[in-house]
C-alpha positions in Angstrom: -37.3 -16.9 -37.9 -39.4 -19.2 -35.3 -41.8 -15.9 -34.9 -42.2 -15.6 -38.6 -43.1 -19.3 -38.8 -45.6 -18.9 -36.0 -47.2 -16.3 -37.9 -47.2 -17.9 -41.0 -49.5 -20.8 -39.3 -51.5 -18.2 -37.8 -52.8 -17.4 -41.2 -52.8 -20.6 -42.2 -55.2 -21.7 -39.5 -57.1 -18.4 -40.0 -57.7 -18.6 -43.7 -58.5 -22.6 -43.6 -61.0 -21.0 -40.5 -62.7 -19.0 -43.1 -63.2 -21.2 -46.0 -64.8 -23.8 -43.8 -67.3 -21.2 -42.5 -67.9 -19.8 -46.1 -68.4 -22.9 -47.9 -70.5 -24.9 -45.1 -72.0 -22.5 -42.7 -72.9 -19.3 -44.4 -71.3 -17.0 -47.4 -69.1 -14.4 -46.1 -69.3 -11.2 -48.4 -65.8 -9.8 -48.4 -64.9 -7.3 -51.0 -62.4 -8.1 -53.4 -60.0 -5.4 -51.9 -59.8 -7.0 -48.7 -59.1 -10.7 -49.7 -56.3 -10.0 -52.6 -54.8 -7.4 -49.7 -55.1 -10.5 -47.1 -53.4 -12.8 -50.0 -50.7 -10.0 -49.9 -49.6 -10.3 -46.8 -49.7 -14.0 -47.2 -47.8 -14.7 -49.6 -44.9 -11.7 -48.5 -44.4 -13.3 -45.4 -44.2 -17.0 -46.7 -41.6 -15.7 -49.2 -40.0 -13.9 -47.0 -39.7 -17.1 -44.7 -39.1 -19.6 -48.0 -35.7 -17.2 -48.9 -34.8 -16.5 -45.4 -34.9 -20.5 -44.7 -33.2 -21.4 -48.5 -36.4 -23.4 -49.5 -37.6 -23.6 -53.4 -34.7 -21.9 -54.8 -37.0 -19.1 -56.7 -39.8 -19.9 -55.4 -39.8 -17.2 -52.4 -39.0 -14.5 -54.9 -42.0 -15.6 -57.2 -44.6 -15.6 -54.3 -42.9 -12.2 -53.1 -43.6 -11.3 -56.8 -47.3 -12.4 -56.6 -48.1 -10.2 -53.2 -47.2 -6.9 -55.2 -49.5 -8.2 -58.2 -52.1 -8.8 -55.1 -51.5 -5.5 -53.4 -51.4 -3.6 -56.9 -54.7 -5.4 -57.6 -56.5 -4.2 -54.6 -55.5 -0.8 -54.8 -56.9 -0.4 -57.9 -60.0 -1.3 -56.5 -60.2 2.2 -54.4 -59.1 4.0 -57.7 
């Protein structure tokens, strides 16, 4: 679990990285595909961590929830 919580502040740092550079130094023009398949991946693995580690009671299972709504949500963007 210690590498999954490594990763999980990797992204952390990454995405908190990005907003600072695309609200202050210049706007980043992502598609929407790319950032709900980044919140994807986000959210798995910190519900993945949150029910491995017994935190929030549901609360893993909801974000895990809210990646497939994410990842069904950019797909239908390439439909």
């Amino acid at each position: 679990m210690e590498f999954l919580k490594k990763i999980n502040i990797i992204l952390a740092f990454i995405s908190f990285s990005l907003a600072i550079y695309h609200f202050f130094i210049e706007n980043l023009s992502l598609p929407d595909s790319a950032v709900f398949f980044y919140l994807s991946i986000v959210l798995l693995l910190n519900g993945i961590q949150n029910i491995k580690e017994g935190y929030y009671g549901w609360g893993g299972y909801l974000q895990i929830v809210v990646a497939v709504l994410c990842s069904a949500a950019a797909i239908t963007d390439f439909l």
